[in-house]
C-alpha positions, 0 to 999 in steps of 0.5 A: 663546620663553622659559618663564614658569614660575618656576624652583624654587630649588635647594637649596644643600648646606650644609658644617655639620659634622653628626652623625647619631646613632640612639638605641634599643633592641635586639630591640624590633620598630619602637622598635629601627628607629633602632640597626637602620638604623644600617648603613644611614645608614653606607652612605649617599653622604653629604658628607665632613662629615656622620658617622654614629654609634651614640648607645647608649652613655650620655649621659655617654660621648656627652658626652664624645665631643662634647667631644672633638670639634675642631671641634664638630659644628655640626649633629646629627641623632638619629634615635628612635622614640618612641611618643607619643599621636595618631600613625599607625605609621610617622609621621614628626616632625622636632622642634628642639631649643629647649635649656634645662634641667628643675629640678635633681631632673629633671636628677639622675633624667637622670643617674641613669638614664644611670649604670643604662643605660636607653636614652633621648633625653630623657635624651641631650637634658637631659644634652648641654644640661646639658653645653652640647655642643649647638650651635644645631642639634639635631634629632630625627627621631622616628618612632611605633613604636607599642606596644613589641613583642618581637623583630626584625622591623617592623611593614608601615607602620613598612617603608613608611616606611624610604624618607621616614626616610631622605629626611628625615635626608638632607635635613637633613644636606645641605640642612637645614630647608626650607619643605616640612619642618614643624618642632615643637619640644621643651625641656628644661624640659617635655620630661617633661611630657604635653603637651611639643611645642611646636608 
């Protein structure tokens, strides 16, 4: 007698040419965890058209990079830690880049932080779109490092939740967005703004 119970989809792996990308600060305790596990994702049993890169040296080299690129990443990834209000340690957020750009004074400050080396996704966001390298897929996977800490070592709940980062980055460079993954959203127009998640 055959089951009745329905089977569960299988997920089809997608050939979409991905990046992904960790941006962060060094000695930083859990805000360092993106550039800290970038030995890791290299590690990682990964298609052949999904990469892994360092995204710390400046927005405009990034740029550069990206449009070097033939052909041009269709996806890309960016792993983060960024400390934002109303969120538990080691809490994990995977937002959608929506595009658009902030007035022109904003997008000169992006720049002009990028040229002095401040660290910043934000600013790797508004100058990629300023740039249009970023095709329709662009994610964050952002993760609350709590208040910024000296040092090399992660706090317990930031540890605990290395196994769920990692699932999630997989999942979205080989399967991407599924229904059990929430997605919220940010824009360039609001993204310096205090209430910048679109939900």
């Amino acid at each position: 007698m055959l089951s009745q119970e329905k089977s569960q989809p299988v997920p089809v792996e997608s050939n979409k040419k991905t990046l992904i990308g960790t941006v962060g600060y060094h000695i930083l305790g859990n805000h360092s965890m993106p550039p800290m596990l970038y030995s890791h994702l290299q590690e990682l049993d990964l298609p052949v058209h999904v990469k892994v890169d360092e995204l710390n040296w400046g927005p405009v080299a990034v740029v550069q990079m990206f449009q070097a690129e033939d052909p041009p990443f269709e996806k890309v990834i960016i792993l983060c830690a960024v400390e934002r209000s109303g969120r538990k340690i080691g809490q994990i957020d995977v937002f959608k880049w929506l595009g658009t750009l902030p007035d022109e004074e904003q997008i000169q400050a992006c720049v002009g932080d990028a040229a002095t080396g401040v660290i910043s996704v934000e600013n790797l966001l508004v100058i990629g779109e300023y740039f249009k390298v970023w095709k329709d897929e662009v994610y964050l996977v952002d993760v609350e490092p709590g208040p910024e800490i000296a040092g090399e070592d992660w706090t317990k709940d930031m540890q605990d939740a290395i196994p769920a980062i990692i699932s999630t980055i997989k999942r979205l460079a080989i399967t991407g967005v599924d229904d059990q993954m929430h997605l919220k959203f940010l824009q360039g127009n609001t993204i310096f703004k205090e209430e910048s998640i679109l939900k």
